[in-house]
SEDO-239179 format. One record per atom (N, C-alpha, C, CB): residue in one letter; atom name; y, x, z. Coordinates in nm, 4 decimals, padded with zeros to 6 digits. Atoms other than C-alpha are relative to their C-alpha. Last residue first. Glycine has a CB too. Example, Ala and Ser with C-alpha at 12.3 -4.5 7.8 and 13.67 -1.06 7.14 Angstrom:
residues 2
ROFI | S | N | -00.1190 | -00.0820 | -00.0060
ROFI | S | CA | -00.1060 | 01.3670 | 00.7140
ROFI | S | C | 00.1090 | -00.0770 | 00.0730
ROFI | S | CB | 00.0462 | 00.0414 | -00.1415
ROFI | A | N | -00.1190 | 00.0890 | 00.0000
ROFI | A | CA | -00.4500 | 01.2300 | 00.7800
ROFI | A | C | 00.1200 | 00.0900 | 00.0000
ROFI | A | CB | 00.0027 | -00.0992 | 00.1246
This chain:
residues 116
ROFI | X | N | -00.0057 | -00.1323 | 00.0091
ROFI | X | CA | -00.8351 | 01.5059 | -01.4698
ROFI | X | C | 00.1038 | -00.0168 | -00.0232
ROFI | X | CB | -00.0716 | 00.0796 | -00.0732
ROFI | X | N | -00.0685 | -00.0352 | 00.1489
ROFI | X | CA | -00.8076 | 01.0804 | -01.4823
ROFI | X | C | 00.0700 | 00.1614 | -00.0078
ROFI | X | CB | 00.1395 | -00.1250 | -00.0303
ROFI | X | N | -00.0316 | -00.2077 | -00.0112
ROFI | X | CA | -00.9986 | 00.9423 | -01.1833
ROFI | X | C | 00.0638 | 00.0602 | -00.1406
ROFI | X | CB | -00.1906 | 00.1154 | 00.0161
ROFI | X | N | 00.0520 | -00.0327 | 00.1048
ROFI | X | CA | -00.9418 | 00.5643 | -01.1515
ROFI | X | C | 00.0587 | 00.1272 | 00.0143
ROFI | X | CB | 00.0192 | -00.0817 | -00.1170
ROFI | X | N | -00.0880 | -00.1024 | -00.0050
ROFI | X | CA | -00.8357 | 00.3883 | -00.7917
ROFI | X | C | -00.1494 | 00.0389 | -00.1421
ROFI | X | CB | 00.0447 | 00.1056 | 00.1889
ROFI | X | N | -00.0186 | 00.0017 | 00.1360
ROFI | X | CA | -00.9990 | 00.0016 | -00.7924
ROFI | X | C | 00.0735 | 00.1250 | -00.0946
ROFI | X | CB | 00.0707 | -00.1165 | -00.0119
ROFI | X | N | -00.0976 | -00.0719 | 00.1012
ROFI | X | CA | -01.0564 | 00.0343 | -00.4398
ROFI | X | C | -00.0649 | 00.0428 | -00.1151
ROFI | X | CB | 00.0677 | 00.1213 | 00.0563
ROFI | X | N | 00.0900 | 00.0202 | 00.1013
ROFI | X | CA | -01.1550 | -00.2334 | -00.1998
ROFI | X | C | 00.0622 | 00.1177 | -00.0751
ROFI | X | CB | -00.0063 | -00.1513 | -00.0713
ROFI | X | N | -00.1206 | -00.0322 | 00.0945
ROFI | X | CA | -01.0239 | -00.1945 | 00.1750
ROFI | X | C | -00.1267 | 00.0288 | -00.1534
ROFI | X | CB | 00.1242 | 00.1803 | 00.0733
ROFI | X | N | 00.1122 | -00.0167 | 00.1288
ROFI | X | CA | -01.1914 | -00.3653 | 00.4205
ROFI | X | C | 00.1178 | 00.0425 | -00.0720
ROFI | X | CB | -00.1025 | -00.1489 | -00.0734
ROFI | X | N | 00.1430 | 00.0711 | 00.0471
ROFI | X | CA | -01.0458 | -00.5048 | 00.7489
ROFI | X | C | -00.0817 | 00.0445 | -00.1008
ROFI | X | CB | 00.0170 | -00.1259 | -00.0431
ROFI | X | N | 00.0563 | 00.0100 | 00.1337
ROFI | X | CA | -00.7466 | -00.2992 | 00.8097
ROFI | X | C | -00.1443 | -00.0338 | -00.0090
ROFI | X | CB | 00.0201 | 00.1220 | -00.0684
ROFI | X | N | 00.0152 | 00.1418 | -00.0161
ROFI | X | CA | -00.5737 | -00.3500 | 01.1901
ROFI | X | C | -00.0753 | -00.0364 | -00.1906
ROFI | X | CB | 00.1928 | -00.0848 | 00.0534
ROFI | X | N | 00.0215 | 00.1240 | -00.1226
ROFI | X | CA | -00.5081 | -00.0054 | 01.2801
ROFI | X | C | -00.0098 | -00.1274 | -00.1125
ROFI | X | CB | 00.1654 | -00.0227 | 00.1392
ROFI | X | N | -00.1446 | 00.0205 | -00.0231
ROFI | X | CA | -00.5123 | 00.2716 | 00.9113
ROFI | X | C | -00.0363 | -00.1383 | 00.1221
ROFI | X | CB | 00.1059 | -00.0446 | -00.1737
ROFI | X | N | -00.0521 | -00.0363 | -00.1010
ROFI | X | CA | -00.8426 | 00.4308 | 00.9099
ROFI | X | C | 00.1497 | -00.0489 | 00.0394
ROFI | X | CB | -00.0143 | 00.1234 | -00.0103
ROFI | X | N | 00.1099 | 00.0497 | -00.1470
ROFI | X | CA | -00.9664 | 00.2503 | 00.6689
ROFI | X | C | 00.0091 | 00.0455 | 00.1222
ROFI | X | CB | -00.1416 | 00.0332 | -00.0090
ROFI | X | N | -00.0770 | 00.1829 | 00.0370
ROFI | X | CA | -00.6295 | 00.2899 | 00.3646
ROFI | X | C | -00.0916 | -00.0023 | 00.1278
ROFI | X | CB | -00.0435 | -00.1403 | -00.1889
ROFI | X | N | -00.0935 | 00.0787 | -00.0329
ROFI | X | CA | -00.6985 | 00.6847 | 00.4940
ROFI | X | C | 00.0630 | -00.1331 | 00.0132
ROFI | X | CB | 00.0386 | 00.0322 | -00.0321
ROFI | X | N | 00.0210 | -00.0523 | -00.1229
ROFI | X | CA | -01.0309 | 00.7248 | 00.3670
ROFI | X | C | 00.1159 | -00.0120 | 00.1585
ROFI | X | CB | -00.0179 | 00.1386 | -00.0497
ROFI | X | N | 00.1272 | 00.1203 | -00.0896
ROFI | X | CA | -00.9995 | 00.5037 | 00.1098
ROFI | X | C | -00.0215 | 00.0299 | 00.1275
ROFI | X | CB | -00.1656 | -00.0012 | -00.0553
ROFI | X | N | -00.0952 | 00.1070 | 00.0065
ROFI | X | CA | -00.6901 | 00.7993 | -00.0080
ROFI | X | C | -00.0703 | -00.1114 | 00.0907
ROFI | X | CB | 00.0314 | -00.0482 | -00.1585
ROFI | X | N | -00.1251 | 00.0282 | -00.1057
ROFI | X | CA | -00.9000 | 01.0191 | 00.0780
ROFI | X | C | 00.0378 | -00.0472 | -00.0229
ROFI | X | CB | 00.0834 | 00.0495 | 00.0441
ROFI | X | N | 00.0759 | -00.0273 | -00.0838
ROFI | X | CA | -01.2406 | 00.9469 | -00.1477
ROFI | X | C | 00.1094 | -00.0106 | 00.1348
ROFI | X | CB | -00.0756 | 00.1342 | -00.0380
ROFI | X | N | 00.0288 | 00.1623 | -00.0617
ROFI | X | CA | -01.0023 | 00.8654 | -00.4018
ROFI | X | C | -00.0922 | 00.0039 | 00.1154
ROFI | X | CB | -00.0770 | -00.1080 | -00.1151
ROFI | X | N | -00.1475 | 00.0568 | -00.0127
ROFI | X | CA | -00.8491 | 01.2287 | -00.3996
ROFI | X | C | -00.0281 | -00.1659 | 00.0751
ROFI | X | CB | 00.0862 | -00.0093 | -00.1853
ROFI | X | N | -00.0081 | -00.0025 | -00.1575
ROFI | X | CA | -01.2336 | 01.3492 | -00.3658
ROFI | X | C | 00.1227 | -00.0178 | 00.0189
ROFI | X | CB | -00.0450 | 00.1227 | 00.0765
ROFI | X | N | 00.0320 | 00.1174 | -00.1260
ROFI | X | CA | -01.2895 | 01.1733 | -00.6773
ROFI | X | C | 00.0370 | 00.0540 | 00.1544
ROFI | X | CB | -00.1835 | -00.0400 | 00.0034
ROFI | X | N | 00.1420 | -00.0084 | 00.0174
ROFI | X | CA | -01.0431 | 01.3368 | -00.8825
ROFI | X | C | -00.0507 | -00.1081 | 00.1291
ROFI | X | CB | -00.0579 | 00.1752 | 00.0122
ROFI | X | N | 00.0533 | -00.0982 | 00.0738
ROFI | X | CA | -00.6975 | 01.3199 | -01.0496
ROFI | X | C | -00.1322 | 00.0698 | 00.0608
ROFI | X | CB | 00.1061 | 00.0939 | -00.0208
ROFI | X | N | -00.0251 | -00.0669 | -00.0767
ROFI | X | CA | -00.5726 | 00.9687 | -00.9161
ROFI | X | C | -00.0944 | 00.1703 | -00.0596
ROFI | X | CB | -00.0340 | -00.0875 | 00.1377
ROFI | X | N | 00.0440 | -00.1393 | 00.0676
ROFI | X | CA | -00.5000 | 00.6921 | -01.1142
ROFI | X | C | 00.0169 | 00.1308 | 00.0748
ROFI | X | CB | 00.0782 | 00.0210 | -00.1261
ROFI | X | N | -00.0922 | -00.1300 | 00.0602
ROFI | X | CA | -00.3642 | 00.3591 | -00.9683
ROFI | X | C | -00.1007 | 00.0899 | -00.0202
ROFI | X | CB | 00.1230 | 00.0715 | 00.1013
ROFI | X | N | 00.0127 | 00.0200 | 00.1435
ROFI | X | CA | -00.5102 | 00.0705 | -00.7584
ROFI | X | C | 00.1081 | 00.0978 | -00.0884
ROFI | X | CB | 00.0264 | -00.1611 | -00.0284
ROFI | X | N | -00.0278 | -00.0952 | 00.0642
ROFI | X | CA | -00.6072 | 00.0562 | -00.3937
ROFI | X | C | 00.0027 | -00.0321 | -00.1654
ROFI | X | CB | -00.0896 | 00.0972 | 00.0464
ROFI | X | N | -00.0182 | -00.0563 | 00.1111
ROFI | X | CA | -00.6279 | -00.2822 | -00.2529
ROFI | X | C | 00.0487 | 00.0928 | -00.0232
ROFI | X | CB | 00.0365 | -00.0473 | -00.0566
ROFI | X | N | -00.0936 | -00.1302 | 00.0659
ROFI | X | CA | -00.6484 | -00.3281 | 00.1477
ROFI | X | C | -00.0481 | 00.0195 | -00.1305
ROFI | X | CB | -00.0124 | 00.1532 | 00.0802
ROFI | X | N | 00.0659 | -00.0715 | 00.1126
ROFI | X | CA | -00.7896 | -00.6409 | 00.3096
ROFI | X | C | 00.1105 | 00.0617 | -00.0901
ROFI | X | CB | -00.0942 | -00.0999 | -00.0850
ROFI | X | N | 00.0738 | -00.1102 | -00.0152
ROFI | X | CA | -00.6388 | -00.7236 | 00.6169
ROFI | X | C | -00.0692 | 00.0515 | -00.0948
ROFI | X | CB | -00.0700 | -00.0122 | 00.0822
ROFI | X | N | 00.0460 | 00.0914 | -00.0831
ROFI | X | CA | -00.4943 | -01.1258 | 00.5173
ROFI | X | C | -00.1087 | 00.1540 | 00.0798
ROFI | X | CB | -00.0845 | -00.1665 | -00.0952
ROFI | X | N | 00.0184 | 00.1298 | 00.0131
ROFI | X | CA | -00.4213 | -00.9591 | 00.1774
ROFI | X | C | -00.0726 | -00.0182 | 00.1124
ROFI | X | CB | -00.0575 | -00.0463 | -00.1211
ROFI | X | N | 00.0709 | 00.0471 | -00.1287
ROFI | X | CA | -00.2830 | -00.6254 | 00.1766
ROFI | X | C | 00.0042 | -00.0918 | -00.0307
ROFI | X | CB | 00.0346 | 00.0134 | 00.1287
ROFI | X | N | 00.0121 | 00.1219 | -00.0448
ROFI | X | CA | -00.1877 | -00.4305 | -00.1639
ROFI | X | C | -00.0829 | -00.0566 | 00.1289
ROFI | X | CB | -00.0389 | -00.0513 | -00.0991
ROFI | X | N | 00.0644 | 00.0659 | -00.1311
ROFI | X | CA | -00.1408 | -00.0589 | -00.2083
ROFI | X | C | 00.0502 | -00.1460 | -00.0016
ROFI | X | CB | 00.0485 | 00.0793 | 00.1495
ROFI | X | N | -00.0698 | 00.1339 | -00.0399
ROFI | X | CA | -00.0310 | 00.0647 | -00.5567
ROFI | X | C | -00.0916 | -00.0663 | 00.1223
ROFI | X | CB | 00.0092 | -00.1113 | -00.1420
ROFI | X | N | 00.0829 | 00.1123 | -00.0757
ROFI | X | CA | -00.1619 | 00.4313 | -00.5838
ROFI | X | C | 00.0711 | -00.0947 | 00.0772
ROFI | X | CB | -00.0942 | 00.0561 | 00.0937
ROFI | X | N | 00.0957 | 00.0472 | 00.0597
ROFI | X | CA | 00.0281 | 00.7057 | -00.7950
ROFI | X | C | -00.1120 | -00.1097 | 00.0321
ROFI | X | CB | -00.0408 | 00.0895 | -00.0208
ROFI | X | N | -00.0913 | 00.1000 | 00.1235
ROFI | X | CA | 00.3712 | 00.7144 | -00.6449
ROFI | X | C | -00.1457 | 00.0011 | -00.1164
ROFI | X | CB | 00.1991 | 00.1095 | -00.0915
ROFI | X | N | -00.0507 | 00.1428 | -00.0237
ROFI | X | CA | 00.1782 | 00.8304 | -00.3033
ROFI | X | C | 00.0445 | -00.1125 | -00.1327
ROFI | X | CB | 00.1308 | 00.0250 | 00.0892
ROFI | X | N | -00.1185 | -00.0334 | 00.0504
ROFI | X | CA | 00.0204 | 01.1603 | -00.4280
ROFI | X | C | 00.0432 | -00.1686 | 00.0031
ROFI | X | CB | -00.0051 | 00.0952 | -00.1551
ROFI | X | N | 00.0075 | 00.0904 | 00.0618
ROFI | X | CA | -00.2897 | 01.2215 | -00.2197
ROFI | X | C | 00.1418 | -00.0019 | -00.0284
ROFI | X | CB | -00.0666 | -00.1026 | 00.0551
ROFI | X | N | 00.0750 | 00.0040 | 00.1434
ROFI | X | CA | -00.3706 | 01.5784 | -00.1543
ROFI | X | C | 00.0047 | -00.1314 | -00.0458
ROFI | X | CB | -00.1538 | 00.0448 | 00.0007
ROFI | X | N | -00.0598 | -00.1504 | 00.0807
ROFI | X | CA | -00.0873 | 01.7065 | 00.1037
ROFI | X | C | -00.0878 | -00.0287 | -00.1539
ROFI | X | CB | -00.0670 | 00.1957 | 00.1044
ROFI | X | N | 00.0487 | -00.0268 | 00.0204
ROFI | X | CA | -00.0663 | 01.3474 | 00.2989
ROFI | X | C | 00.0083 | 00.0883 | -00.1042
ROFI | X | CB | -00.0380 | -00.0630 | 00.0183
ROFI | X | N | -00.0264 | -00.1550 | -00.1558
ROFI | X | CA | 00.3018 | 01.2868 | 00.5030
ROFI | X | C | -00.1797 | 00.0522 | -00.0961
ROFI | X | CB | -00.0220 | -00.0885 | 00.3107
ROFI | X | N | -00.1559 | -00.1056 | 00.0365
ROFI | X | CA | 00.3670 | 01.0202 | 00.1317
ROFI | X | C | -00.0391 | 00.1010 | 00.1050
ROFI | X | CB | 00.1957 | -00.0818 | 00.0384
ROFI | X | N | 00.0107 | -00.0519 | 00.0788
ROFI | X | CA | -00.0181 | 00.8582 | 00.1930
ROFI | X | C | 00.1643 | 00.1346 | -00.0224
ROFI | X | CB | -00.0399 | -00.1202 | -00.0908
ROFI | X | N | 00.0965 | -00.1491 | -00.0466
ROFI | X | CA | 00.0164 | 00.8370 | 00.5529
ROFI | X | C | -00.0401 | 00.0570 | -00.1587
ROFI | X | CB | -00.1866 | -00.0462 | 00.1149
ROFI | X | N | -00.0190 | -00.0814 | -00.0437
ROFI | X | CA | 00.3318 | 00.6306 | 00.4759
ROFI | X | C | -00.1009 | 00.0889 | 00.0433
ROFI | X | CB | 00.0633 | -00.0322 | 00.0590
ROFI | X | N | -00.0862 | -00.0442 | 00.1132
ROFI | X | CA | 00.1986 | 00.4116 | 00.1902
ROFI | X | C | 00.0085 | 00.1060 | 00.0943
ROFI | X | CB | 00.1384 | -00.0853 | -00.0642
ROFI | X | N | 00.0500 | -00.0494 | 00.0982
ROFI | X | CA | -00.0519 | 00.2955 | 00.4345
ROFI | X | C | 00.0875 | 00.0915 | -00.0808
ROFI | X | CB | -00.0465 | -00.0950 | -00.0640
ROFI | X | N | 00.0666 | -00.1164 | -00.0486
ROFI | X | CA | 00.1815 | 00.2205 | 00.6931
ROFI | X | C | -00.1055 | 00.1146 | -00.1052
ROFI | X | CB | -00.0845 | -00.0667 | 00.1116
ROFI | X | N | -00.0508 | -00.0655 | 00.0255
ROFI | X | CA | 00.3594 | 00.0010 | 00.4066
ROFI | X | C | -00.0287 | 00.1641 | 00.1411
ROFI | X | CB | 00.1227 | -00.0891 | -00.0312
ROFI | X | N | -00.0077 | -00.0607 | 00.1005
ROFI | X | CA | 00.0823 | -00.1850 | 00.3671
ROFI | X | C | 00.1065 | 00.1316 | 00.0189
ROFI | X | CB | 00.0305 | -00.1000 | -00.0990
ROFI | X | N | 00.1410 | -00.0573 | 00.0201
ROFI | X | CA | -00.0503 | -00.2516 | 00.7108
ROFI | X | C | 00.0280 | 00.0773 | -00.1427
ROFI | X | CB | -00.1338 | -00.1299 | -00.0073
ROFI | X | N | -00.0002 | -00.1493 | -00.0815
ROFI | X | CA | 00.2938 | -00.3241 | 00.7863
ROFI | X | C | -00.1105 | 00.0591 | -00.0172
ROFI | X | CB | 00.0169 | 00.0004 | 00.1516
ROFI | X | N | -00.1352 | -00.0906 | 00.0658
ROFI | X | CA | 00.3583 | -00.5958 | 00.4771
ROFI | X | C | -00.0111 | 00.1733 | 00.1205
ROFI | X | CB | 00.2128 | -00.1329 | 00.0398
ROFI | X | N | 00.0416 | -00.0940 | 00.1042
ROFI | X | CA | 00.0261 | -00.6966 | 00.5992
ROFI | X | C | 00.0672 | 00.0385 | -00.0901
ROFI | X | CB | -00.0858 | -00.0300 | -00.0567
ROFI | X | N | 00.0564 | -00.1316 | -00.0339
ROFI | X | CA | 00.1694 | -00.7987 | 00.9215
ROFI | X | C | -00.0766 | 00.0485 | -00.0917
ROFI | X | CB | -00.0705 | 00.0032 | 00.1116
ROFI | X | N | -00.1262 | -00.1205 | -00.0014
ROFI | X | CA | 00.4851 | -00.9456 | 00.7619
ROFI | X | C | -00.1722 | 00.0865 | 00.0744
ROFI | X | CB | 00.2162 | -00.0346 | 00.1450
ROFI | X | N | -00.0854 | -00.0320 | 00.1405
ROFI | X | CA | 00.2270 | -01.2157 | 00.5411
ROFI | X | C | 00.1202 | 00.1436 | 00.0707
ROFI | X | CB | 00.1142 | -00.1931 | -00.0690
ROFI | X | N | 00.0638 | -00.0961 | 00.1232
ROFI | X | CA | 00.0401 | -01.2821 | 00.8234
ROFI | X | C | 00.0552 | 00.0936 | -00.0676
ROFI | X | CB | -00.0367 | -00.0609 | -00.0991
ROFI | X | N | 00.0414 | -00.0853 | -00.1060
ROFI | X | CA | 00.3075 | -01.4024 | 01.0546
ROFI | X | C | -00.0927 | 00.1069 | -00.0776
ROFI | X | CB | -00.0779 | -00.0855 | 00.1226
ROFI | X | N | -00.1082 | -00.1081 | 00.0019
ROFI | X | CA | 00.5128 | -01.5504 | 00.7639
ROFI | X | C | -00.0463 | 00.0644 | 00.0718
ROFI | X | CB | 00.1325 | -00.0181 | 00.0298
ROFI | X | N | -00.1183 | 00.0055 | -00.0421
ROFI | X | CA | 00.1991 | -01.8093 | 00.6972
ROFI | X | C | 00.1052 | 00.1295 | 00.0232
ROFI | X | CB | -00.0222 | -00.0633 | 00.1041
ROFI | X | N | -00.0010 | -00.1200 | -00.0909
ROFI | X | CA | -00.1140 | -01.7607 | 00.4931
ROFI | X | C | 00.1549 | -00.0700 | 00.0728
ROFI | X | CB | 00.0050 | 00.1877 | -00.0965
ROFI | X | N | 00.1200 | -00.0478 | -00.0830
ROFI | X | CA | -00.2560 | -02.0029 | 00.2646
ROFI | X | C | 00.0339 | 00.0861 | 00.0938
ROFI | X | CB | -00.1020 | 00.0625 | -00.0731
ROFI | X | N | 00.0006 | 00.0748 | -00.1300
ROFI | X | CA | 00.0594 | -02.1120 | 00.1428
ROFI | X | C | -00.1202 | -00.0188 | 00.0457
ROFI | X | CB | 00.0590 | -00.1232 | -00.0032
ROFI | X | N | -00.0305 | 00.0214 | -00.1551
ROFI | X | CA | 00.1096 | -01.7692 | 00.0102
ROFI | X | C | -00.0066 | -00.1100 | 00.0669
ROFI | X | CB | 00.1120 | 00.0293 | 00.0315
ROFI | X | N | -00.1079 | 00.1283 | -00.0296
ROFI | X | CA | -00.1341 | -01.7811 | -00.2900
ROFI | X | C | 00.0889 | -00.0070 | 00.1505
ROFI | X | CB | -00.0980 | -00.1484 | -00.0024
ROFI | X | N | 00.0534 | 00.1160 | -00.1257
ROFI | X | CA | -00.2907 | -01.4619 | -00.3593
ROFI | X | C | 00.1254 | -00.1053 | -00.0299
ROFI | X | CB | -00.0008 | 00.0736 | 00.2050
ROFI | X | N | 00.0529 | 00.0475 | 00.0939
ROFI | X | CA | -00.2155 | -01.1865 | -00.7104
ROFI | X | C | -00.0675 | -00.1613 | 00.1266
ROFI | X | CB | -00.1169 | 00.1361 | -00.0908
ROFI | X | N | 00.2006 | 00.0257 | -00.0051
ROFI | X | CA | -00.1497 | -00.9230 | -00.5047
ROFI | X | C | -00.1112 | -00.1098 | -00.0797
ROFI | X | CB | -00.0386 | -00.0518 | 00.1576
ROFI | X | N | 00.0565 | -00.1237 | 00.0804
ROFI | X | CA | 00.2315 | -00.8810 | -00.6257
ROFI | X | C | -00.1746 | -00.0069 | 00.0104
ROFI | X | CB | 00.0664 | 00.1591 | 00.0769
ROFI | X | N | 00.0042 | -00.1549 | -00.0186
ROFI | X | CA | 00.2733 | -01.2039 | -00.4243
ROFI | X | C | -00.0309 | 00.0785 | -00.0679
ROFI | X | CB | -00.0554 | 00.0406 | 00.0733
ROFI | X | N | 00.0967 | -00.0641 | -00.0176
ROFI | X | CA | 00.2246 | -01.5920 | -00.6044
ROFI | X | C | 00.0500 | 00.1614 | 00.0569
ROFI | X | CB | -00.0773 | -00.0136 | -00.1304
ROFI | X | N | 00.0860 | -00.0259 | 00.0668
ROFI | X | CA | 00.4980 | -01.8334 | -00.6084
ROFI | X | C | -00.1194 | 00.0816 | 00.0891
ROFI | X | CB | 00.0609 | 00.0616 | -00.1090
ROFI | X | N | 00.1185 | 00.1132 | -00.0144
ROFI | X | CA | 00.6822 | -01.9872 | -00.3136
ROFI | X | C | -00.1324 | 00.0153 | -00.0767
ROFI | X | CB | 00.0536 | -00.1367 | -00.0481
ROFI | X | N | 00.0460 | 00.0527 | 00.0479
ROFI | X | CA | 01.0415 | -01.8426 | -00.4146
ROFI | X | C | -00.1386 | -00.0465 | 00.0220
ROFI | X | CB | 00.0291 | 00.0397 | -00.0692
ROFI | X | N | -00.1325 | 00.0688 | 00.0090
ROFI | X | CA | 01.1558 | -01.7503 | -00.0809
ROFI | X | C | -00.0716 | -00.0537 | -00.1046
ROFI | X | CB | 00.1531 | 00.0744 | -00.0187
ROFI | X | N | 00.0238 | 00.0634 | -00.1537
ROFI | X | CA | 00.7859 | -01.6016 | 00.0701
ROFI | X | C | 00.1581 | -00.1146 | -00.0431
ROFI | X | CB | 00.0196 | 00.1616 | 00.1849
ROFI | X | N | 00.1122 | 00.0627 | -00.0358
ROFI | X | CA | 00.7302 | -01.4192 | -00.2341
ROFI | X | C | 00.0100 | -00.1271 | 00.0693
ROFI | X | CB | -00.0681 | 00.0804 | 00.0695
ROFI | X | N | -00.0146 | 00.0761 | 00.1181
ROFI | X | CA | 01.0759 | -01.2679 | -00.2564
ROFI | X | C | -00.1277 | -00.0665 | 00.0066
ROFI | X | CB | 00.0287 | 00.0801 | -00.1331
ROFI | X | N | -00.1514 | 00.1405 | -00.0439
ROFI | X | CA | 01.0625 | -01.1994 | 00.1007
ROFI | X | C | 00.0106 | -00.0273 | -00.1391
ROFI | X | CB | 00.2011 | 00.0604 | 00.0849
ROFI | X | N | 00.0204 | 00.1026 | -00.0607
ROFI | X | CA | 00.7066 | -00.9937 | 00.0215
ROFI | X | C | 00.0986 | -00.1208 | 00.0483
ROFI | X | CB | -00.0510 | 00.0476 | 00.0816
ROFI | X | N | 00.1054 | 00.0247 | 00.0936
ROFI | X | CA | 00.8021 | -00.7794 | -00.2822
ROFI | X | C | -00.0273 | -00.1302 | 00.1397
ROFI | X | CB | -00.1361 | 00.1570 | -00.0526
ROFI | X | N | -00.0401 | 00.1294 | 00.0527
ROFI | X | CA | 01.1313 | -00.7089 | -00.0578
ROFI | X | C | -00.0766 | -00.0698 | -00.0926
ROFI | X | CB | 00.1126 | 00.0095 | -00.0538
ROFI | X | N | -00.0759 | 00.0705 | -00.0778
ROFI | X | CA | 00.9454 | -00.5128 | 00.2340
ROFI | X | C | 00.0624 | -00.1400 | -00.0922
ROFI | X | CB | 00.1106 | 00.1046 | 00.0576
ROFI | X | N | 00.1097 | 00.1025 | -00.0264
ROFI | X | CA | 00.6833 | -00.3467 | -00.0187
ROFI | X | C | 00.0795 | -00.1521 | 00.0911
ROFI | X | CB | -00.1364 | 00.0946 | 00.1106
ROFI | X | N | 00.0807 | 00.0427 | 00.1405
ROFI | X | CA | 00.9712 | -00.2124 | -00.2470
ROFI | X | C | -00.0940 | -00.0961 | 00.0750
ROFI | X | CB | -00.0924 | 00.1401 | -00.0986
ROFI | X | N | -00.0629 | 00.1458 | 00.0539
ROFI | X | CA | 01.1687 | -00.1490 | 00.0671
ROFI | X | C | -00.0964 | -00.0961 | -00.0559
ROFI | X | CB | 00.1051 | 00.0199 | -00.1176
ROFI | X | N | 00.0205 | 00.0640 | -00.1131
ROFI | X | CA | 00.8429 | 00.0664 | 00.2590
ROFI | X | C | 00.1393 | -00.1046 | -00.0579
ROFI | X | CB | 00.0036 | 00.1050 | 00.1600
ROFI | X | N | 00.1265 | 00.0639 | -00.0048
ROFI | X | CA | 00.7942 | 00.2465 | -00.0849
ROFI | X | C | 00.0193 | -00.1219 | 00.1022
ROFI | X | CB | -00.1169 | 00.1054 | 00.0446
ROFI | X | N | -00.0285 | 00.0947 | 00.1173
ROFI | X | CA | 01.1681 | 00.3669 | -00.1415
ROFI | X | C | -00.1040 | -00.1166 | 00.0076
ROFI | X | CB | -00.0114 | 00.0793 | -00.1475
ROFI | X | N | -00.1589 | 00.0997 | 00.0372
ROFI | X | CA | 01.2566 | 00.4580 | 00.2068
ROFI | X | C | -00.0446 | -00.0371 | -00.0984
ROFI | X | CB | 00.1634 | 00.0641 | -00.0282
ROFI | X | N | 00.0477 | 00.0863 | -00.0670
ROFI | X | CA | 00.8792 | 00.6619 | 00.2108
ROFI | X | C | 00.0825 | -00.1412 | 00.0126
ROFI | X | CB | -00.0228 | 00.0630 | 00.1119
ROFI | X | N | 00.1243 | 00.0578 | 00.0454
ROFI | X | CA | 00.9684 | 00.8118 | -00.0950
ROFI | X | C | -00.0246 | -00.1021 | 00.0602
ROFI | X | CB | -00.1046 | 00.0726 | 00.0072
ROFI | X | N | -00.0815 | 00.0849 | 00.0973
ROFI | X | CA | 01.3393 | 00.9267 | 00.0702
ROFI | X | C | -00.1006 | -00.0939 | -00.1198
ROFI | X | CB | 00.1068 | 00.1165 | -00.0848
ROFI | X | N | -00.0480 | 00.1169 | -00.0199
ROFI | X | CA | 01.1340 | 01.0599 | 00.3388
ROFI | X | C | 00.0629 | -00.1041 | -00.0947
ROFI | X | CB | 00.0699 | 00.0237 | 00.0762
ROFI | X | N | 00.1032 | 00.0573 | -00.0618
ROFI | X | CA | 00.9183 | 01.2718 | 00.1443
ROFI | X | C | 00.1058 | -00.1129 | 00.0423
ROFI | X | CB | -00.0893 | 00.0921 | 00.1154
ROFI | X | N | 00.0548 | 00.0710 | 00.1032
ROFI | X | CA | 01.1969 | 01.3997 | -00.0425
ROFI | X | C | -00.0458 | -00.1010 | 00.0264
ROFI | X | CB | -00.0780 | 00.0504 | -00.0596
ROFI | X | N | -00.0961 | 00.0758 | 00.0284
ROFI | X | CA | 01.3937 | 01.5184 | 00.2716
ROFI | X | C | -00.0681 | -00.1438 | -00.1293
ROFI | X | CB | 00.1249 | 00.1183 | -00.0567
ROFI | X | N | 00.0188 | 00.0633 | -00.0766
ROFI | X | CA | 01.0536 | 01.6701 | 00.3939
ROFI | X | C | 00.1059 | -00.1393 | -00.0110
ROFI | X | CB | -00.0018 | 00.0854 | 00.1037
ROFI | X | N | 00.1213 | 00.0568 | 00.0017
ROFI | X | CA | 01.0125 | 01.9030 | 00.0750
ROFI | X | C | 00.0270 | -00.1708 | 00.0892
ROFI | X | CB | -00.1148 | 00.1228 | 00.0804
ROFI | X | N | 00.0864 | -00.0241 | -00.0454
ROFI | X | CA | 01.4022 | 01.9958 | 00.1081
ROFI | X | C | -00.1479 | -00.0799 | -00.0452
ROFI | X | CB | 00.0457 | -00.0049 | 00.1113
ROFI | X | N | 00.0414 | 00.0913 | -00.1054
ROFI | X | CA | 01.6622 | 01.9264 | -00.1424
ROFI | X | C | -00.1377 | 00.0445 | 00.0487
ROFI | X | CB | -00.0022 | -00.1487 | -00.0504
C-alpha cells in the first residue's frame, strides 16, 4: 500500500474517532474526552471544535515531521490541547505551530513530552 493510501486511511480513522467522541458526548450528557462539561456549550460549538480538531489532526497526518498517532488533539470552545510524546522539541515546536495556524484556534496549550 502506498504512502498516500495510508495517510488517508489515518486521516478516516482520526476524523471518525473525533466525529463519534463528540455524538457520544452530546447523547449521553456526560463529560467529552477533554475533560469539559457540555451544557456549557451547545451543538454549534461542540461540531465547530470537532472541525478545528479534526483539521488539526489532518495537517498533522499530510506533515513529514509530526507523527499524527502520537498527539491527542482536544478543542474546547477554540482552545487547542496537545498531549502525547513526541521525539524532540522542534517536533513540539511544529506540531503548536501548526495547532495556531489552523482558522478559528484561539490558544492552543501543549502538554506534548519529548521522549528521544
Amino acid at each position: 500500500m502506498d504512502r498516500g493510501n495510508s495517510l488517508l486511511q489515518v486521516l478516516v480513522m482520526l476524523v471518525s474517532g473525533v466525529l463519534l467522541a463528540a455524538c457520544a458526548a452530546l447523547i449521553v450528557g456526560g463529560e467529552p474526552s477533554g475533560g469539559h462539561d457540555t451544557a456549557s456549550r451547545g451543538g454549534a460549538q461542540t461540531s465547530h471544535d470537532a472541525a478545528i480538531t479534526s483539521s488539526i489532526n489532518s495537517r498533522f497526518v499530510h506533515d513529514s515531521e509530526v507523527d499524527a498517532l502520537a498527539i491527542r488533539v482536544t478543542t474546547w470552545q477554540g482552545v487547542v490541547t496537545l498531549q502525547g510524546s513526541v521525539r524532540s522539541q522542534a517536533v513540539a515546536a511544529r506540531a503548536v505551530d501548526l495547532a495556531r495556524s489552523t482558522p478559528n484556534v484561539r490558544r492552543v496549550v501543549s502538554r506534548l513530552t519529548v521522549t528521544p
